[in-house]
C-alpha positions as CSV (number, residue, x, y, z in Angstrom):
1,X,302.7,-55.1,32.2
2,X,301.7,-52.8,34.6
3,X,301.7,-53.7,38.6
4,X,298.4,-54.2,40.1
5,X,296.6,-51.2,41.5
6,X,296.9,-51.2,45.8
7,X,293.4,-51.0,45.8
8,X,292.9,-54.5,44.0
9,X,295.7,-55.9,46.2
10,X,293.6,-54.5,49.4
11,X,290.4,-56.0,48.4
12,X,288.7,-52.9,48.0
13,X,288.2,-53.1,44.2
14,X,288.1,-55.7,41.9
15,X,290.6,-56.6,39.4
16,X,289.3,-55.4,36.1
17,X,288.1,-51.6,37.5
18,X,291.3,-51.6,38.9
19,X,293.0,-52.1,35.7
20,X,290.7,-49.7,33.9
21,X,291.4,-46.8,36.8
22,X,294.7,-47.2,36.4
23,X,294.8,-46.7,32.7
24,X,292.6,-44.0,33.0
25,X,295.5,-42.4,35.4
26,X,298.1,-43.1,32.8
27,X,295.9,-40.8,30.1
28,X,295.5,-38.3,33.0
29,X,299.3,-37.9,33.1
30,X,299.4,-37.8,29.2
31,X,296.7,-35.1,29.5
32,X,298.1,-32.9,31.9
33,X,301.3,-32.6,30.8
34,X,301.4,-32.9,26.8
35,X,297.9,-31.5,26.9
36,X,298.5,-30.4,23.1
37,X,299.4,-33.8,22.0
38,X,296.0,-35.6,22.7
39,X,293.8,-37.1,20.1
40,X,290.3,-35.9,20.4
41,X,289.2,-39.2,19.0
42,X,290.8,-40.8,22.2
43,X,289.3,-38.8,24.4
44,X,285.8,-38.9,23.1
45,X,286.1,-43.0,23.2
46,X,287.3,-42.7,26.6
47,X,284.1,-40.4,27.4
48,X,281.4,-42.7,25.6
49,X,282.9,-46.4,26.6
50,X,284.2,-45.5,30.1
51,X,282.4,-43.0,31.8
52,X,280.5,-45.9,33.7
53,X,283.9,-46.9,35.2
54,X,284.0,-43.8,37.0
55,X,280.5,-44.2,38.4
56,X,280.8,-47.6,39.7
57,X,284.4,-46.6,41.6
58,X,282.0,-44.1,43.3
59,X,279.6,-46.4,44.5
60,X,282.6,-48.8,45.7
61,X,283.8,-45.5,47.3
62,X,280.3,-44.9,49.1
63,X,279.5,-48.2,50.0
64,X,283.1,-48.3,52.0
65,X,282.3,-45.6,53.6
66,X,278.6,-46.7,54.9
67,X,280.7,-50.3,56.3
C-alpha cells in the first residue's frame, strides 16, 4: 500500500483526494515515460470519472491561498 500523500498528513487535503491525486501521479509517470504503452480505454475512464478530482484540488488550492 502506498504511503499517505504529505498533503493529507499536513491537513491541507483530505484523505480520499489525496489518495486519488496520488494515483493520478502514478499514471502520470506511466504516461510520460511508456507513453506508447497506455490503454486508451484507461485514459478515457480516467477523463470521464475523475476530472472532478482535479477541480476540487483547485479550489483547496485557492481557498489556501485566500486564508
Amino acid at each position: 500500500m502506498a504511503t499517505q500523500p504529505r498533503a493529507t498528513k499536513a491537513g491541507l487535503l483530505d484523505t480520499q483526494l489525496g489518495t486519488r491525486l496520488q494515483a493520478m501521479a502514478g499514471f502520470r509517470n506511466i504516461a510520460v515515460h511508456n507513453y506508447r504503452e497506455i490503454s486508451m480505454t484507461v485514459l478515457r475512464s480516467i477523463l470521464e470519472k475523475h476530472l472532478g478530482d482535479f477541480r476540487e484540488y483547485s479550489r483547496v488550492i485557492v481557498a489556501m491561498a485566500y486564508r
